[in-house]
N, C-alpha and C positions, 0 to 999 in steps of 0.2 A: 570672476573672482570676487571672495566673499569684501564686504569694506569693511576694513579691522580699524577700529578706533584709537586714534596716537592720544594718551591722553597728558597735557602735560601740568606741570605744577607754576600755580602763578602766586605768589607771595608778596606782589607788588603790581603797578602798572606797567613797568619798564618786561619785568617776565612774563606778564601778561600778552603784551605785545610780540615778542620775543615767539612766545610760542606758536601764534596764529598766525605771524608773517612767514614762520619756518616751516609750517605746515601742520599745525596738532589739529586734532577734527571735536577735542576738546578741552579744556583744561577744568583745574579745580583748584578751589579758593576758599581763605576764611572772611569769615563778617565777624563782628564781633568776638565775645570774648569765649564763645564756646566752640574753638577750635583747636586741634592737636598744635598748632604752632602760633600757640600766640606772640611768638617773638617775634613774628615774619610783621610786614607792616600791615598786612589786611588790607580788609578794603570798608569805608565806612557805607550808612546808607543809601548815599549822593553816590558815591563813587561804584557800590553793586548796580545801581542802576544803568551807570555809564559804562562800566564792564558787560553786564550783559547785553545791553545795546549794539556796544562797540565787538564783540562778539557774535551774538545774531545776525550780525548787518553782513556778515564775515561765513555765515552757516558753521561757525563754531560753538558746540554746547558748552557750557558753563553749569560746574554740581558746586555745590557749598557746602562747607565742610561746619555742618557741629559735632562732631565726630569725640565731645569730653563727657565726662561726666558732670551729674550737677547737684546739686545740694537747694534746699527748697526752697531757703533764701533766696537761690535766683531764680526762683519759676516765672515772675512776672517782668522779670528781665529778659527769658528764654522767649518768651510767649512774643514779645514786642520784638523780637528776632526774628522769629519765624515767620512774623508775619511782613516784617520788610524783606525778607525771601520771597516770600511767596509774590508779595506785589512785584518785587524787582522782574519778574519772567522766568526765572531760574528752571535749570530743566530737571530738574533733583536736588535730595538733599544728603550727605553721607552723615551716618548716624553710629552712636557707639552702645550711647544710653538708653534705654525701652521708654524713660519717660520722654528724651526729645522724641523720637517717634510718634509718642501719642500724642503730645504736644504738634506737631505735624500735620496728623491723621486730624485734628481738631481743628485746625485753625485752615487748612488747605488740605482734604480728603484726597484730590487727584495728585497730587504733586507725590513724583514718585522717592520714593524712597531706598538709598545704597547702605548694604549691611557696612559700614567700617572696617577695617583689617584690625580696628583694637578690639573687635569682637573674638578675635581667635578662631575665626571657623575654617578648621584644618580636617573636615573628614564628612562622610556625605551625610550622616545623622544631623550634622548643624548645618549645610546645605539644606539637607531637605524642611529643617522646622522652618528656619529663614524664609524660604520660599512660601512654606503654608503660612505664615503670617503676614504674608503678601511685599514683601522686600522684592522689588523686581531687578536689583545686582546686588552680587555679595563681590565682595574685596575680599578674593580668599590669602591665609596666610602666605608669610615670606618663604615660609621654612619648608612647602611644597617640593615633592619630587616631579618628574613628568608626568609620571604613572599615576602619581596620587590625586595629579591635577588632571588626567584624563579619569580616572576613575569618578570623581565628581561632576566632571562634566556631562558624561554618561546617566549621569544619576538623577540630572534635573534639569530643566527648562527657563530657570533664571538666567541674567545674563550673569556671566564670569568675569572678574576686571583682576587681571595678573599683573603683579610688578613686576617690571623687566631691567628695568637700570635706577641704580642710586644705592643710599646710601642700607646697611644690613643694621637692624635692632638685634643687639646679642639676645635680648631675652623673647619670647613670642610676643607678641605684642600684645596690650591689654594685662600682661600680668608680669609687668617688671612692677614692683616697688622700691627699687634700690633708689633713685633720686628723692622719693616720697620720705621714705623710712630715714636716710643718712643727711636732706638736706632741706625735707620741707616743700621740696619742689615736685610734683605729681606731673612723670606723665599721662598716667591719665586726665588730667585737666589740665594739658597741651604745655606745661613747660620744666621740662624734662632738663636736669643738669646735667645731663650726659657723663654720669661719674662712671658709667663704665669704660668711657674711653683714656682714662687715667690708668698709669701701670700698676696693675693687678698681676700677680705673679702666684704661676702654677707652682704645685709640689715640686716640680725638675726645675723651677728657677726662671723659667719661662716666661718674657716678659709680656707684657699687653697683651694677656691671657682673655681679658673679655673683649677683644676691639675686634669687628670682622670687615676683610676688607669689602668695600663696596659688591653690590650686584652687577652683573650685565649679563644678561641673557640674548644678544642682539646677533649672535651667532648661531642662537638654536629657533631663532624666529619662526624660520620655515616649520618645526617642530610643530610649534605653538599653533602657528594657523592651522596646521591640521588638525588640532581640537577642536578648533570653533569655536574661540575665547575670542570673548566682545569686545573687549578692552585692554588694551597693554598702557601699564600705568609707570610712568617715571617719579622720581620721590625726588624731592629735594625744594618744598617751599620756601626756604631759610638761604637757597643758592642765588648767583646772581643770573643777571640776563643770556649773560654768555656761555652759561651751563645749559639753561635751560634751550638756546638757540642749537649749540651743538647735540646736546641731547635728542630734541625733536630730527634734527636733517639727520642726524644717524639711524634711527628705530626708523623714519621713514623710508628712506636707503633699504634696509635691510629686509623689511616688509615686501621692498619691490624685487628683492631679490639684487641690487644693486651694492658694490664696494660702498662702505663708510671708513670714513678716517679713525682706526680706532687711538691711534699716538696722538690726535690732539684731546679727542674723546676723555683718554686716560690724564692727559693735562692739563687739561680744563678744571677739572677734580677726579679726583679717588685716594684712597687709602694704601698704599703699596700696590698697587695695580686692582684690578674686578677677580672676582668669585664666579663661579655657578656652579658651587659644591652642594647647595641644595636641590637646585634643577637636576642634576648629574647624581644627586644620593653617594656626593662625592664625600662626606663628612669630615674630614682631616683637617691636619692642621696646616696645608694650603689655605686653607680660610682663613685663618687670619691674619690680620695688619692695620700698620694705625697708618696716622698722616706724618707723613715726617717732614725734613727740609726739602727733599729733593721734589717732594708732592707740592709744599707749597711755593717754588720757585719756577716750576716746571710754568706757572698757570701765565706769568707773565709775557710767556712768547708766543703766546697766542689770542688772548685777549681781545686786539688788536682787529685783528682778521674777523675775529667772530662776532664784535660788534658792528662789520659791515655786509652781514648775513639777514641783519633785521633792520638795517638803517629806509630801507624806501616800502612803506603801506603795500599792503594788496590790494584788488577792485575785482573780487571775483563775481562782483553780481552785474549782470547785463540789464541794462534797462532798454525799456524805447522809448520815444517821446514823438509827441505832437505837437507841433508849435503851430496856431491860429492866428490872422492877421486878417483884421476886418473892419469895415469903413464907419465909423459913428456907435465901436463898441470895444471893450477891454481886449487887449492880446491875452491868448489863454493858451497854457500848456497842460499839456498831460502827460504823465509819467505814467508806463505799465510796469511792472513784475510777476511772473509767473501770478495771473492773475487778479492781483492788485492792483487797482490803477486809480489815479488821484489828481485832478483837476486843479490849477490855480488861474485867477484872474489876476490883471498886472493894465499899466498903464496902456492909455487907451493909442493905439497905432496910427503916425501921423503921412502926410504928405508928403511926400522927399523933395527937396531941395533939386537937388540933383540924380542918383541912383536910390532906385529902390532898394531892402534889405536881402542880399542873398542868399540865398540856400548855404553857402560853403561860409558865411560870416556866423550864418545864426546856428551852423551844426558847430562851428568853432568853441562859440560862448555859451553854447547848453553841454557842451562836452568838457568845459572846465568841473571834471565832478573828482580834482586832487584829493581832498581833504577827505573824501568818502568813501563806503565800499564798494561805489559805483562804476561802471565804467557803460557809453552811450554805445548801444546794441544798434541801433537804426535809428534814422530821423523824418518821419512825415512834416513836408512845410509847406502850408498852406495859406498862401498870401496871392490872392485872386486880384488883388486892386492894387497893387503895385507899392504897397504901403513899405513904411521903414520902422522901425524901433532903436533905440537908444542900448547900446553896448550895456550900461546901468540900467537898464529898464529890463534888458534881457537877462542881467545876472542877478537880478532883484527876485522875476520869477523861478529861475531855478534854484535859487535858494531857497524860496517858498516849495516849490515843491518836492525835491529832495525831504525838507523837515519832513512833510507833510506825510511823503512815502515812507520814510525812514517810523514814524512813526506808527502806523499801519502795519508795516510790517516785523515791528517789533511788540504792541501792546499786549499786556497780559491776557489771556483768554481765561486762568481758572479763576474759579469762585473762592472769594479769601473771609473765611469768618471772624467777627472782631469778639473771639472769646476770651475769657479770665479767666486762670486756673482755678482748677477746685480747692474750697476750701478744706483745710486739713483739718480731719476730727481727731482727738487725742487719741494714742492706744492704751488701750491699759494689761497692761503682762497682769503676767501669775502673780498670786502674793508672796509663791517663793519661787525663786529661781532653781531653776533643775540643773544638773550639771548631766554634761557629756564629756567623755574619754576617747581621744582619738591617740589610736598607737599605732605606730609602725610595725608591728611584728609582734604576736601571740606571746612570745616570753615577756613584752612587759607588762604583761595582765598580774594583774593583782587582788584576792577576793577582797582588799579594802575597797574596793570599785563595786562592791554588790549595791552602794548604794543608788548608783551611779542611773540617768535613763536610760543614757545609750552607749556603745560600747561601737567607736566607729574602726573599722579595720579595712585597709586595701583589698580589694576586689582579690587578688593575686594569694595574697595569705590567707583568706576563709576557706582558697579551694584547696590550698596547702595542709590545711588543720582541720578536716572532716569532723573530726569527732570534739573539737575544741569548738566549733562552729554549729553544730548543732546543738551541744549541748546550752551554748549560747544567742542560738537562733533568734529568740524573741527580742532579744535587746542589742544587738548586734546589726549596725546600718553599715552595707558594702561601702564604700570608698571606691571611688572610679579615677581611673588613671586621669592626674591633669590633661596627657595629651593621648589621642586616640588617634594615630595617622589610618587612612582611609584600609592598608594594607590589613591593620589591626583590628578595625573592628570587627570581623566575625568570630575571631578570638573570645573577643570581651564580651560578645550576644551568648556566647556557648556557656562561659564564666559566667554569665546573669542567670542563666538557665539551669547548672549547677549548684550557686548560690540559694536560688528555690528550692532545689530537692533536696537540701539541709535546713530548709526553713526558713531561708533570711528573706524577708518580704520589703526591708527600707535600702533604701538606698540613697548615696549623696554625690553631689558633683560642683565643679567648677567652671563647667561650661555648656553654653547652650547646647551643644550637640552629646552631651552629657544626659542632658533633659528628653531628649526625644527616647534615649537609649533604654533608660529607665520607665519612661512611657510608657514605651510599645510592649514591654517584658512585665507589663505588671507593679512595677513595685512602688512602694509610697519614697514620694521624692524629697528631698530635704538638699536646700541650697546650698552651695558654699562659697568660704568668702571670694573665691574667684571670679564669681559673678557680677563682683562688684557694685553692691547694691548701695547706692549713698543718700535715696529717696524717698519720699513716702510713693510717689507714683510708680516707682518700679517694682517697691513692695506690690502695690495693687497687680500688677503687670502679673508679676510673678504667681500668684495666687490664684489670679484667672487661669493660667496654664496651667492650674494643676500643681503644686508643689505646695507641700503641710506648713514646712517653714525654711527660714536661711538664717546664715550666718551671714551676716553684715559686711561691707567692706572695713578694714582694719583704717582703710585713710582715713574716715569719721573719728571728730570726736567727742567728746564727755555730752558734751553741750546739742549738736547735731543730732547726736544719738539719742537725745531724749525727746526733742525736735521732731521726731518722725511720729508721721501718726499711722491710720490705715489698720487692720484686724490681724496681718500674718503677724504669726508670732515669726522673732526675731531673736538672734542672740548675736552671741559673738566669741571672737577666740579671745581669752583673759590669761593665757599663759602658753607659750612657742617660743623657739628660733625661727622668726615667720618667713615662711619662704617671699625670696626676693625677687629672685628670678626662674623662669621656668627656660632650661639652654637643651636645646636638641646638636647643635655642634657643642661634642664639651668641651670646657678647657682645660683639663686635664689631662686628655690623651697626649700620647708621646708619636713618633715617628714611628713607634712597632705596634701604636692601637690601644688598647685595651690593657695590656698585657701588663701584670703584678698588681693590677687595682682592684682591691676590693668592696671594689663603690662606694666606699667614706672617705672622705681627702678635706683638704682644706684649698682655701683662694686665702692671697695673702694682699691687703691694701698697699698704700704706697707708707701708709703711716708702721705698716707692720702687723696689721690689726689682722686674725685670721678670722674668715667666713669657712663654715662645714659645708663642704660640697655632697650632695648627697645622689646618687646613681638610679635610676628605675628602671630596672631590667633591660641596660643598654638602651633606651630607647628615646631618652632623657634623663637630663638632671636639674637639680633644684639647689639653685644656692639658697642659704639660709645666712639671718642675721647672725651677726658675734654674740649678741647677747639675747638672753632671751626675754619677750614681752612678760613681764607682769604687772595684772590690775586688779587681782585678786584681791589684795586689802581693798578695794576703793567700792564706794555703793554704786554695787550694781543694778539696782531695784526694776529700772528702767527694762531692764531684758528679762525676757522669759525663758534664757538658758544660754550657759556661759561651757563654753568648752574650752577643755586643758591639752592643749597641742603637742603631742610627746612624739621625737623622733629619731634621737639618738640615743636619751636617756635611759641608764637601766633602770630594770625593777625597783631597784632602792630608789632611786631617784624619783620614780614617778611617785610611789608611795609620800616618801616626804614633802613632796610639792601637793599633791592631794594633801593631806595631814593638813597644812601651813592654809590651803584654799578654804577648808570645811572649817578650819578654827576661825577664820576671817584673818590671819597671820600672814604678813611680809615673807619674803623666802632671803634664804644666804643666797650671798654672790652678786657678780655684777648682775644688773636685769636694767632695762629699761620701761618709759610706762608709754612708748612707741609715739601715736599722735591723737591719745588719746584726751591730752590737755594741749597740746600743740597745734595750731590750725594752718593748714597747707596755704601756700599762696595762692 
């Protein structure tokens, strides 16, 4: 049977332990400040050492999580991370951003590298570029079916690392903005104010419309193995020991085909009981639930018990030893390990008194190996002259060489280079800025727009409008669906291929497996801000793959944005309702489905405030802000092309917010100027 990796989440020392004594074959953790949960306590660079140590000595792997984005300001803070990674022994690093990657690839070439789940790679086009770029595991999304996760697997050679238990992101991961946009706090730069778990109310009145309850997959396990997924991954950095202790001996359990308790499971933590509406392509509103009272009371009756799950070490490593005793020279020990083996001398072996040193005293005192992950495999004792040694003289040596092994077989083996980042050269944009038009749907075209460069339209609508689409061919860049699940893509390759026999040769996207899409079909590629580009190095990243230009991440601001240097041209959206969240379960359905929506709705806050819920051919939705971004009065200069985000507005409307953009004019209504003077924590 294949060995399926438990992998679990350690947020501290106490989880950390919790996990390896329960049985995980490995866990994962942050250093520093560029990880998805910088709230958890981490671990500093004293303590990754002693984590990995404490770990290896255990044959458990240990990945580190820089898994945010970063801003340039901190490259030389990144750099000195990475590279106390790389010395700690770490067996990997998870990654979100292309510049920590390169930063990686730079400072430690072998140290292999895990794509993030905040990457979004939900389909096998971003599978497959992942892999050509040399990512040896991707962390594919939460929002996976079975199907869509055997489809990818089929598709590529990397390892696969699937969540199986914890907690659900309403939005895909990598492109929620709602705690960014409403609170300043970025998940993507790991601290997320979780405002979607606050009561958000559906058009029906429906309460804690965006809260889903937890995952557990530990029932379709057997499923799972039979894909050949590398790694089944638990979430929950921010939990305590005793989640992570019951978490671990349940996925273990399960794996061997063995009962797990799922009643303490479920009381240990969850949100109204577990999900597996996305594994099951179950999408309803059985998904969701928040934490309520009965969740967090439940947690106290068990506590208890589970903290005496992890309470006594493990010693799964077998040593042997040699113990020497000889007349007129040092007592000398040796320790082996699956062939390691390491010598100490120790005080020199005297006369006895009375009995000489027994075999059954000195296997006694070289097998106090408690505190270790050792435990004594055999003992050779060779004492030909009848000599004795000192109980302290004997635990003298084996603590000498325990270190000794322990360190042996724990030192770093890769090559760690002591590089700087590259210095940033300025960019210099156009002398004027170009505008582009992105609209939802052909009637809001407008020929005040003739001045316009580009004319961006949904993939879905150009093959809708033949004759509106050629005739706009040359300046008209497709729009590809945020989300492409594996089932869909041959759809969207047919749609690219149609899109050419009207002319349309650009194209634009928001995610990597977006990129490959447009690739492989030809067309010139143009970023979008779902790419999340907040660098000048990813800029570079980006460029080398092939892409003309992008739109920037919206979380940058005024100041950042000028801040970047590097040759792609760059712009940004300067007017939207920016989308917040991208939600594959929506919150809008009712109990009979679908039925009387016609994919425009609203989400309503707690404050009353309403969000436009906007529908994509069933297949997702996109909450957008209450208000819409503009920064159209402010100097752009800095960009070489600013685009006006239209998606529910009419005709008139786009018209006069164009008018208001070309004059350099303010717009009516509420609007916000998003974070573009605001700087995220």
């Amino acid at each position: 049977m294949k060995n399926f990796e438990i992998l679990a989440p350690a947020g501290a020392w106490e989880q950390l332990k919790a996990a390896v004594i329960c049985g995980a074959n490995a866990v994962y953790l942050g250093a520093g400040n560029f990880n998805a949960r910088r709230n958890a306590d981490n671990f500093t660079e004293n303590d990754l050492k002693e984590a990995v140590k404490y770990c290896h000595l255990r044959n458990v792997k240990v990945y580190v999580t820089l898994n945010t984005l970063i801003f340039d300001k901190e490259a030389t803070e990144l750099y000195k991370t990475v590279k106390e990674i790389a010395e700690s022994g770490a067996d990997a690093v998870i990654v979100q951003d292309f510049a920590v990657a390169d930063a990686v690839k730079t400072i430690c070439p072998d140290l292999p590298l895990h794509a993030s789940t905040q990457m979004a790679v939900h389909n096998i086009s971003g599978a497959k570029l992942l892999e050509e770029l040399g990512f040896s595991r991707i962390v594919l999304a939460r929002e996976l079916s079975l199907n869509e996760i055997k489809l990818i697997r089929e598709s590529v050679m990397a390892e696969l690392e699937v969540f199986v238990h914890g907690a659900h992101c309403m939005s895909a991961s990598g492109n929620c903005y709602l705690s960014a946009m409403l609170g300043e706090r970025s998940g993507n730069r790991g601290l997320c104010a979780q405002g979607c778990r606050l009561n958000w109310k559906s058009s029906e009145n429906r309460e804690y419309a965006l809260s889903l309850k937890d995952m557990s997959y530990l029932d379709s396990i057997k499923e799972l193995c039979e894909l050949n997924i590398e790694s089944f991954k638990i979430e929950g950095r921010m939990k305590r020991p005793e989640y992570v202790a019951c978490a671990v001996t349940s996925l273990k359990n399960a794996i061997n085909g063995a009962p797990y308790d799922k009643d303490t499971l479920r009381s240990v933590f969850s949100r109204s009981g577990f999900t597996d509406g996305y594994l099951k392509s179950k999408r309803d509103l059985t998904m969701f639930g928040y934490r309520n009272k009965e969740d967090v009371t439940s947690a106290s009756n068990v506590l208890k018990a589970l903290q005496s799950s992890y309470k006594d070490d493990i010693h799964p490593t077998p040593i042997s030893a040699v113990l020497s005793l000889t007349s007129g020279s040092p007592a000398s020990l040796t320790l082996t390990y699956q062939g390691k083996t390491v010598t100490v001398m120790g005080a020199e072996a005297e006369v006895p008194r009375n009995a000489p040193l027994s075999r059954e005293i000195a296997e006694r005192n070289i097998g106090k190996l408690g505190a270790t992950a050792f435990y004594l495999e055999s003992l050779d004792f060779c004492n030909p002259d009848g000599l004795t040694l000192s109980a302290s003289a004997i635990n003298a040596l084996r603590r000498d060489a325990v270190e000794k092994l322990e360190a042996e077989m724990t030192k770093a083996t890769l090559t760690v280079n002591d590089r700087k980042p590259e210095v940033i050269l300025p960019h210099h944009p156009l002398q004027k800025t170009k505008t582009r038009i992105r609209l939802r749907n052909c009637s809001q075209y407008s020929d005040s727009f003739n001045d316009c460069e580009f004319i961006i339209l949904p993939l879905e609508e150009i093959i809708k409008n033949e004759t509106f689409s050629k005739k706009l061919s040359h300046r008209i860049v497709a729009e590809l669906p945020n989300l492409v699940y594996p089932e869909a893509e041959n759809a969207v390759k047919e749609m690219l291929l149609t899109a050419k026999k009207f002319g349309v040769t650009h194209g634009i996207t928001d995610n990597i497996g977006g990129i490959k899409l447009l690739k492989d079909y030809g067309f010139d590629i143009h970023g979008g801000h779902g790419l999340n580009i907040t660098n000048t190095q990813a800029l570079k990243f980006y460029k080398k793959l092939g892409l003309c230009d992008t739109v920037l991440s919206f979380e940058l601001t005024e100041k950042a944005i000028k801040a970047l240097g590097g040759e792609m041209a760059r712009g940004a959206l300067i007017y939207g309702y920016l989308p917040l969240m991208l939600l594959r379960a929506c919150p809008q359905k009712t109990y009979s489905g679908c039925q009387g929506c016609n994919g425009i709705s609203t989400l309503t806050d707690r404050k009353g405030i309403a969000f436009p819920l906007v529908c994509h051919n069933k297949a997702y939705s996109v909450l957008h802000n209450s208000v819409p971004l503009y920064i159209g009065d402010k100097n752009l200069s800095m960009l070489d092309f600013a685009t006006l985000y239209f998606t529910t507005e009419t005709k008139s409307d786009c018209e006069k917010i164009y008018e208001a953009y070309t004059n350099g004019k303010t717009i009516d209504g509420k609007k916000t100027n998003g974070l573009f003077n605001r700087e995220l924590l």
